[in-house]
N, C-alpha and C positions, 0 to 999 in steps of 0.2 A: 435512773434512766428516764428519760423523758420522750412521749412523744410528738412527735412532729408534723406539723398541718404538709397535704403535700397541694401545694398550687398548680391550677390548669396552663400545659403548655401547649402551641401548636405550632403547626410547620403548614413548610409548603413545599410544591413541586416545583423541577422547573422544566419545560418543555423543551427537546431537542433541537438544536441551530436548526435553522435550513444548509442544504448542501449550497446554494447562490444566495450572494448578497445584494443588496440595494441596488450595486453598480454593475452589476452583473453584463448588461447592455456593452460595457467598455472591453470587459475581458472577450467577449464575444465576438468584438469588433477586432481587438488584437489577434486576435487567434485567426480570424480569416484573410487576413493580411498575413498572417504565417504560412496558413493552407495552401492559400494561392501564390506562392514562393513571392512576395514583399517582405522580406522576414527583416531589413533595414528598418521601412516603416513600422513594423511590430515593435521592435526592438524601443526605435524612439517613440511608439505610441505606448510602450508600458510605463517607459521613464517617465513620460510626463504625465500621464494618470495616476501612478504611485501614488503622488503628492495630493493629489484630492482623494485617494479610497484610503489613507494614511490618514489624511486631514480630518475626515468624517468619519474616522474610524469603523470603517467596513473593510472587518479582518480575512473575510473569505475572499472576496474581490483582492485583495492586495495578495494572497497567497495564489489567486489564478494570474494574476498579472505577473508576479514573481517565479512562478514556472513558464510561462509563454516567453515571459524575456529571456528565460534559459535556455530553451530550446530552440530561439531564435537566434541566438548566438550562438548554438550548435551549429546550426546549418549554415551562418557566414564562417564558420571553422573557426572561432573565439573561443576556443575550448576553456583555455585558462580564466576566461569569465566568465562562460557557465559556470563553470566550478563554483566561484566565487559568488554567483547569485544561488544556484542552488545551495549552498552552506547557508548564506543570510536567510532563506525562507525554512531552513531547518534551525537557525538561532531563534526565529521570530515564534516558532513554536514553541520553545521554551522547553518545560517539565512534563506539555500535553502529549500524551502516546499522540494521536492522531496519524494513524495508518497508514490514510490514504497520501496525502502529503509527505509524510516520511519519505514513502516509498516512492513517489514518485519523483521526489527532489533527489535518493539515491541513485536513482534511474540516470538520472541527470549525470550523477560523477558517474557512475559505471563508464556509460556511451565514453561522454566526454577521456576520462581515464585511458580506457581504448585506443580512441582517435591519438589521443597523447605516449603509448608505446608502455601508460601505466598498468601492467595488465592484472598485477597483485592488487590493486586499491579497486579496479574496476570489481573483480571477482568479491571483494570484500565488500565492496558494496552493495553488488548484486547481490550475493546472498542474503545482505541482511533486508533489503527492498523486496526478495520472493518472499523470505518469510514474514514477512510484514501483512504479507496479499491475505493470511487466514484470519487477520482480525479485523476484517473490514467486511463491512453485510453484502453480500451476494445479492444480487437481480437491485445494486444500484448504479447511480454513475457514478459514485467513485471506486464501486469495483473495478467496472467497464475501463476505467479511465488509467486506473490505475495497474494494472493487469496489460494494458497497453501500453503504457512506458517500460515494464519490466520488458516485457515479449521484445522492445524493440533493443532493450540493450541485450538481452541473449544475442540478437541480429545481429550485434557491433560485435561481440567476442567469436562470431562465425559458428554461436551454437544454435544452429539453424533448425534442426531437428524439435528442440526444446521450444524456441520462437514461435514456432509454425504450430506445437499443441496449445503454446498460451492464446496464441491469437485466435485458433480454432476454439477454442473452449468459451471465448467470451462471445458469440456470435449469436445472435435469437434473442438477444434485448426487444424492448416496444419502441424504445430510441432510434427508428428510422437513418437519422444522419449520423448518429454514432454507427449503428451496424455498415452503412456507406464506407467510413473511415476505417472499418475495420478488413471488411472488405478490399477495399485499396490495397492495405500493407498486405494484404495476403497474398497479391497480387503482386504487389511489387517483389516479396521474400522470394515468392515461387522466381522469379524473370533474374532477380541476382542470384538465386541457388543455382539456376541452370547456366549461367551465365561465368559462377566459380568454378563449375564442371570443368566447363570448357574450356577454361585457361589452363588446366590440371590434367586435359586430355581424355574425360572421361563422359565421354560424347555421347554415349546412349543414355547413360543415367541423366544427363543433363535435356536429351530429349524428355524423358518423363517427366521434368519437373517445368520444362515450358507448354506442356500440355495443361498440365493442372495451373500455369498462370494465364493461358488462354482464357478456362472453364473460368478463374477468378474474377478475370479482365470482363467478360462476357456478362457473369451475376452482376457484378459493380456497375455495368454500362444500364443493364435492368433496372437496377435499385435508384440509380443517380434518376431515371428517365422517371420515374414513380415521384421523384424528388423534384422533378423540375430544375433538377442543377444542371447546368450546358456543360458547364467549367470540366465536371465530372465525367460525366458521359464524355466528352472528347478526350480528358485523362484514361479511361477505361480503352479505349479505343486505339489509342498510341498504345498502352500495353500489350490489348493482344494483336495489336500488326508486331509489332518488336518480336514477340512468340512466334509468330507467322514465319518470320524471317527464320529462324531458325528451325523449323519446322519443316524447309524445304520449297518453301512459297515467296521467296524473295518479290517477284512483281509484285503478286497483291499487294504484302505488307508495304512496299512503297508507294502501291496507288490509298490504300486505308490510311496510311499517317498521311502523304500530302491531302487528302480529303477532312482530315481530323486536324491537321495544321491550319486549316481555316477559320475553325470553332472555338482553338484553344491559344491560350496566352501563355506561349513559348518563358517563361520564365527561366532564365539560367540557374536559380535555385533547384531547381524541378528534377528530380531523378527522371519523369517522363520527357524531359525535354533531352534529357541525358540518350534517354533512348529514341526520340527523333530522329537526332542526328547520327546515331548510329547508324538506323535503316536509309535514313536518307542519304548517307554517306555511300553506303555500299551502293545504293542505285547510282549515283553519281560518279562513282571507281567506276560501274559496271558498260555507262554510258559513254564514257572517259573522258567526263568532265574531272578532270584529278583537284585544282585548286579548290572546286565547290568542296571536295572531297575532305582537302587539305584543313581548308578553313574550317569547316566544322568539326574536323576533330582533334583540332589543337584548339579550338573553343573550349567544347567538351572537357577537353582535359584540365583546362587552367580553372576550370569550377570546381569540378570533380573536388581536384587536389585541394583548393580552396576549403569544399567541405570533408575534408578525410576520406571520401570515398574509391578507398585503394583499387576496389575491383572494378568498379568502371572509367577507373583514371588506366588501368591496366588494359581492360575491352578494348577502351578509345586508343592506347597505343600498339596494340597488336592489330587494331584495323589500321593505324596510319602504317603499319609497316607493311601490309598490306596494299595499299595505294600504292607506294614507292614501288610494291615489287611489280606490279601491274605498269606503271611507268616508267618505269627506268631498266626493270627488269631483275631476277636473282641477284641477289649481295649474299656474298657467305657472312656480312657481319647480320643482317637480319637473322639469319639462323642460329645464330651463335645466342643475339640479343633474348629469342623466342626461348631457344635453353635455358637461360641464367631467371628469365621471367617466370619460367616454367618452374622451375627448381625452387625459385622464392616462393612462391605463389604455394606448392607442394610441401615445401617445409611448414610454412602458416596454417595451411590444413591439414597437416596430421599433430598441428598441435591442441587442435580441436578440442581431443580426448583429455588431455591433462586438463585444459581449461574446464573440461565437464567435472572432471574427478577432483579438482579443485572444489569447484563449486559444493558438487556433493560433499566435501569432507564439512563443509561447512555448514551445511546443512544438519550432516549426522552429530553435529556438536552442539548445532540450537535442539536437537531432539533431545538429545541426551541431559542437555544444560536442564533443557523442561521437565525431561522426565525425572531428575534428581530436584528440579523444585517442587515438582508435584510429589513425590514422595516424601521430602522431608518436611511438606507441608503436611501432608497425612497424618503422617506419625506425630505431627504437634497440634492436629485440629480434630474437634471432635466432629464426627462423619456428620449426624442427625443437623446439627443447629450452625458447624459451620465456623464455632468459635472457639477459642483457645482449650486444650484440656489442662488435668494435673501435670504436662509435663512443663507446658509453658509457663504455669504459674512458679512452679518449682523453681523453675531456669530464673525467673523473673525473682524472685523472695531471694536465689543464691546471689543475683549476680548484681540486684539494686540493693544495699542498705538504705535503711530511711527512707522508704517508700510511704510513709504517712500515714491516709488513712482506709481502713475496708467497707465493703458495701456487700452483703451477703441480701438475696435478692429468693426466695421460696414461694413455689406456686402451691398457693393454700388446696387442700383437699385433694391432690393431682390424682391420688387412687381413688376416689370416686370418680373423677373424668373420666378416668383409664374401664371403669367397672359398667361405670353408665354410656358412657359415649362411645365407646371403643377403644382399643390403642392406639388405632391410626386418627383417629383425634383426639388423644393425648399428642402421639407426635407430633401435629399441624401448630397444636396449643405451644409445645415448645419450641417449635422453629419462631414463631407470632413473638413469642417470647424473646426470643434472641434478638428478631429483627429491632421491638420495642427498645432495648439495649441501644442495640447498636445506632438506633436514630440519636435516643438523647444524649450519648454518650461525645465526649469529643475522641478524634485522632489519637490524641495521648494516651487515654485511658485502657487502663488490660482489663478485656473482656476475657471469663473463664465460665467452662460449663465444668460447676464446682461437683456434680455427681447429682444423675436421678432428674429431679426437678429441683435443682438447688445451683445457683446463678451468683459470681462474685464478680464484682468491680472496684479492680484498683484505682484511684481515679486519682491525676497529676494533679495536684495542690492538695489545701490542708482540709481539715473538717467544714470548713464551710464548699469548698468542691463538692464532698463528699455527699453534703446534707442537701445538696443542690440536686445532684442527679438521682439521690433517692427516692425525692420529691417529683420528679419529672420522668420516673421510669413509673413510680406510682400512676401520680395520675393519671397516665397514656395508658397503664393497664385498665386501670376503672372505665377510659374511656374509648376502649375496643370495642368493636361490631364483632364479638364473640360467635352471635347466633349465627354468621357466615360458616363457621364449622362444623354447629351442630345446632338441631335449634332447641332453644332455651337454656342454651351454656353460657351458664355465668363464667368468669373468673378474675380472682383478686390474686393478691400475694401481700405475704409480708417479708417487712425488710427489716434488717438489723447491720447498724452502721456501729465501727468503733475504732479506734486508733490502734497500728498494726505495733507491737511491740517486739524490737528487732532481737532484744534478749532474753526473750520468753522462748521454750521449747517449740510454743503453739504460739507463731507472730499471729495469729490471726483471733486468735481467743474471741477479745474484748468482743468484736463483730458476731461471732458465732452467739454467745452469750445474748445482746442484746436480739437477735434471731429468735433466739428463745423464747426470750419474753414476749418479742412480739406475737410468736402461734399461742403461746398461755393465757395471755391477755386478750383473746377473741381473733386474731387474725388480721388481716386486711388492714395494715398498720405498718409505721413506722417507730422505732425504737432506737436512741440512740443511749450509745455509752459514753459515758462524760466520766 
């Protein structure tokens, strides 16, 4: 047996990305051309930015650009290329979990999915985009951000209840113009829930919910005015006239939006301009101006539709029949039309529940899936240090022949640490330990906590592998900041390397053996068997 010099290794760290890259400025720019309903110019202002945050390889910029061009093909109603973008920024992630993007780019197919009548692939996806939301750190923006793409595809499957606690939960950031944004949609959810009510006939519940998008509309107009945004504050302000209107206030709301229609950039994209022309329409029936009436809301509708938006493509035609009946007078086909709308409208919302029980089943599958990996990880890991026990090694020696060579790994004097320092610094010494391992160790290699203070590594290749990481778990022992634990605690360990013998009773002998000699021989040492 011979012993063996172990050489100094070191390492290093590496600090975590930023959440914004270089070009960050571009993504910025695209996104408020989506905000502000430009979402054509977003659309071509991602495409041709790609090509330079691709070129200069700034990956995070190219994965904000790559969801902004998703979601702005959402809103021209391109559903089938969102898709198709959202998938590409989920290839471009490759093998990296990365949470916040996952989930966001599923967000993507859910909505879209939806819009497209896929309602099984939207729920598949959303499920897997919530539960995505707990591996990503809290009080960041890509919680924020990402917790706001899920909330808004609940919104698309009509699970309105669920939307409104995500949206609710993410609110009280330091992020000023994020909580604005957040703000909005909550606003907006509150003005389409009351708004679904009412096609479904269920007219008082839908009064409380345009109350509470009033109170929404109101904070939003606060927070924008703190912000110095105009854009905003007149967005907030069409909101709560639209609430007004239904609240029993029709003049106001139409003197508040034409007062608001001066400040704000009437976007056809715009859910708020959606609801412009609503109030404005009814003043204009009410006036009997009818074609003012007409034209905006066969406007309305042909966007609406545009973007998938069934309930207010549906609002806007139960007010145009409305005109007609004010103009021309009762039609028993309008009545008839209001029924069949009615009934559609009533079937989609009481399918609500299954879409929710859907959801959940899928949910209770990823619990279950985790709770059967965390237990059968249990049952093969040893609790203190973290790393493989006797059962994995077992499983490993039955199920690899010719696994090569061993590395038996012993913390010298462990019961004097235990006597002198305590046990909970024993413990700390062999968690230190493990980690030691596991730095120098590569991917391949099977780490086992072989019993007590006694430490095995299988390690992929032949003896010189072997003699490699023995040397390099060595020297990182010798060169621990021990006295962090305790002060004046040294510790060494000896190792005993040897070829695993697949026809021996004991494959592991040779190893154990040269182990031996290493603690007879003084300790703090390497021993190999040849």
């Amino acid at each position: 047996m011979d012993d063996a010099p172990a050489p100094v290794s070191t390492c290093c760290a590496l600090s975590a990305p930023s959440e914004f890259g270089p070009f960050d400025i571009l993504s910025d720019i695209a996104h408020r051309f989506y905000v502000d309903g430009f979402s054509e110019q977003s659309i071509s202002a991602c495409v041709q930015w790609l090509l330079l945050t691709v070129a200069a390889g700034d990956v995070i910029t190219t994965r904000y650009l790559l969801y902004i061009e998703a979601i702005a093909l959402e809103e021209r109603g391109r559903n089938d290329e969102a898709i198709t973008v959202a998938r590409n920024l989920l290839a471009d992630l490759g093998d990296d979990l990365e949470p916040m993007w996952r989930a966001k780019a599923l967000s993507v197919i859910a909505e879209s999915s939806t819009r497209l009548g896929k309602h099984g692939d939207a729920i598949a996806a959303l499920a897997e985009a919530d539960w995505l939301l707990q591996a990503i750190p809290t009080n960041t923006y890509g919680h924020l951000s990402a917790s706001m793409a899920v909330a808004l595809a609940l919104r698309s499957l009509s699970l309105l209840e669920q939307a409104d606690a995500a949206l609710s939960r993410i609110r009280g950031g330091r992020d000023t113009g994020a909580n604005l944004y957040v703000l909005q949609e909550l606003a907006l959810l509150s003005t389409y829930w009351g708004a679904a009510l009412l096609l479904i006939g269920h007219d008082r519940e839908a009064a409380e919910h345009f109350v509470v998008g009033a109170s929404r509309a109101r904070a939003m107009v606060r927070l924008a005015t703190t912000e110095d945004d105009r854009q905003m504050v007149a967005r907030g302000d069409v909101i709560e006239a639209y609430a007004a209107m239904h609240l029993g206030e029709p003049a106001l709301a139409a003197a508040r939006m034409r007062a608001a229609a001066h400040r704000y950039v009437a976007r056809p994209e715009l859910v708020e301009t959606h609801l412009m022309h609503l109030v404005l329409a009814r003043e204009a029936t009410t006036s009997g101006n009818f074609a003012d009436a007409h034209e905006r809301l066969t406007t309305l509708i042909a966007h609406a539709e545009l973007a998938s938006r069934e309930v207010w493509a549906v609002t806007a035609r139960a007010s145009l029949a409305g005109v007609h009946e004010a103009h021309f007078g009762s039609h028993p086909g309008l009545d008839e039309w209001r029924t069949v709308a009615r009934n559609a409208l009533t079937r989609e919302w009481s399918e609500r529940e299954t879409r929710f029980s859907a959801l959940r089943d899928h949910d209770h599958l990823r619990e279950l899936t985790a709770e059967t990996t965390r237990v059968g990880r249990a049952v093969l890991q040893d609790p203190l240090t973290g790393l493989g026990n006797r059962r994995v090694l077992d499983a490993f020696v039955g199920q690899t022949p010719g696994h090569g060579w061993a590395v038996f790994v012993d913390v010298d004097d462990f019961k004097h640490i235990n006597d002198t320092y305590s046990h909970a610094a024993g413990d700390r010494v062999l968690r230190a330990i493990a980690d030691i391992l596991r730095a120098q160790s590569r991917d391949a290699d099977l780490l086992v906590r072989y019993g007590g203070d006694e430490f095995l590594i299988l390690p992929e290749g032949g003896e010189d592998a072997a003699v490699a990481v023995a040397q390099r778990v060595h020297q990182a022992v010798s060169d621990g900041h021990w006295s962090t634990i305790a002060d004046g605690l040294t510790v060494t360990v000896s190792i005993g390397v040897g070829q695993a013998a697949d026809t021996s009773p004991d494959p592991l002998a040779a190893a154990d053996v040269a182990l031996m000699s290493a603690k007879r021989n003084g300790r703090n040492r390497i021993v190999i068997a040849r």
